[in-house]
N, C-alpha and C positions, 0 to 999 in steps of 0.2 A: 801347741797342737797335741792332742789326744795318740794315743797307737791307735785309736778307730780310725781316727782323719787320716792318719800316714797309710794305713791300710786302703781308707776309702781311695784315697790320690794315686796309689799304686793299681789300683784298677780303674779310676775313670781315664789315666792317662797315657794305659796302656804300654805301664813300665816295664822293659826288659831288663833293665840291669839295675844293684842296688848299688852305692859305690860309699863304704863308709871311712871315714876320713879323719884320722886325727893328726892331732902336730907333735915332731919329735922334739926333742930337747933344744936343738939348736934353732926350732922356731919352723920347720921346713914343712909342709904339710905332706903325710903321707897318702896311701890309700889303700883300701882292699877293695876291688870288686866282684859280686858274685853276682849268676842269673838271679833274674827274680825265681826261679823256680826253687831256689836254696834260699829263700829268704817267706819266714811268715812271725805272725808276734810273736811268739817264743822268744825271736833275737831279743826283740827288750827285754826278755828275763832273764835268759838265757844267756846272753855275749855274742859274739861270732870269734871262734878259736884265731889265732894268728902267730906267726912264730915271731918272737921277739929279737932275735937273733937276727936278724936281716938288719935291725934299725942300727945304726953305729950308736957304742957308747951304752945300750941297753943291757941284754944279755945276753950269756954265754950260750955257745949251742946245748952246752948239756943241760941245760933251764932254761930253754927258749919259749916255753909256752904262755899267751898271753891272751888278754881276751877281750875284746872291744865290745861294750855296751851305751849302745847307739843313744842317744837323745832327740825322742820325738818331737820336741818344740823347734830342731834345725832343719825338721824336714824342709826340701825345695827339690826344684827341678833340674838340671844342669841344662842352663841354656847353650852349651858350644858342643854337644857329645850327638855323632848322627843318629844314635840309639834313646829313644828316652830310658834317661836315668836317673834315679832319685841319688839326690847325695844326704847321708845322715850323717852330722858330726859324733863323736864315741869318745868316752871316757874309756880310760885303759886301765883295766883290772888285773891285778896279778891272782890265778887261778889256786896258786896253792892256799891263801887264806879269804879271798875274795873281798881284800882292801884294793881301792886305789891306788895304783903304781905310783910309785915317789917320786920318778921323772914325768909326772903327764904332767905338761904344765896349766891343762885343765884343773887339776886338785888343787 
């Protein structure tokens, strides 16, 4: 799926929230959600910032910055959330050289 189609789906179905998703090391799947109001294509360029530091086993708070760039071919809908909410899965990039983090086990 295109970023126009994730675009188009997020206005035919009158998405409120984006919820983007990837898996930590130990296999666990996390999440971020934001309104759809903090959310336009920019994020596929751009990432959505996240502190890395939360996740165990990741990193330390003094380098916790990290950054999830979404993958438009996962777009879908979350069938169980009472809000419609797009779920995107995300590759996780480390911001200081803007490689793939070496624990995603997406890489």
């Amino acid at each position: 799926m295109s970023v126009a189609n994730v675009m188009k789906m997020v206005e035919e179905n009158d998405i409120k929230f984006v919820d983007f998703r990837f898996t930590d090391t130990r296999g666990k799947e996390q999440h971020v959600t934001v309104p759809v109001s903090a959310f336009d294509e920019s994020k596929f360029t751009e990432g959505h910032a996240f502190d890395g530091s939360s996740i165990a086993g990741w990193k330390g708070i003094q380098a916790s910055d990290m950054q999830l760039m979404p993958d438009a071919s996962t777009a879908n809908i979350d069938p169980f959330m009472d809000e419609p909410t797009l779920i995107l899965t995300c590759d996780v990039v480390d911001p200081t050289d803007g490689k793939g983090y070496d624990r995603d086990p997406r890489r």
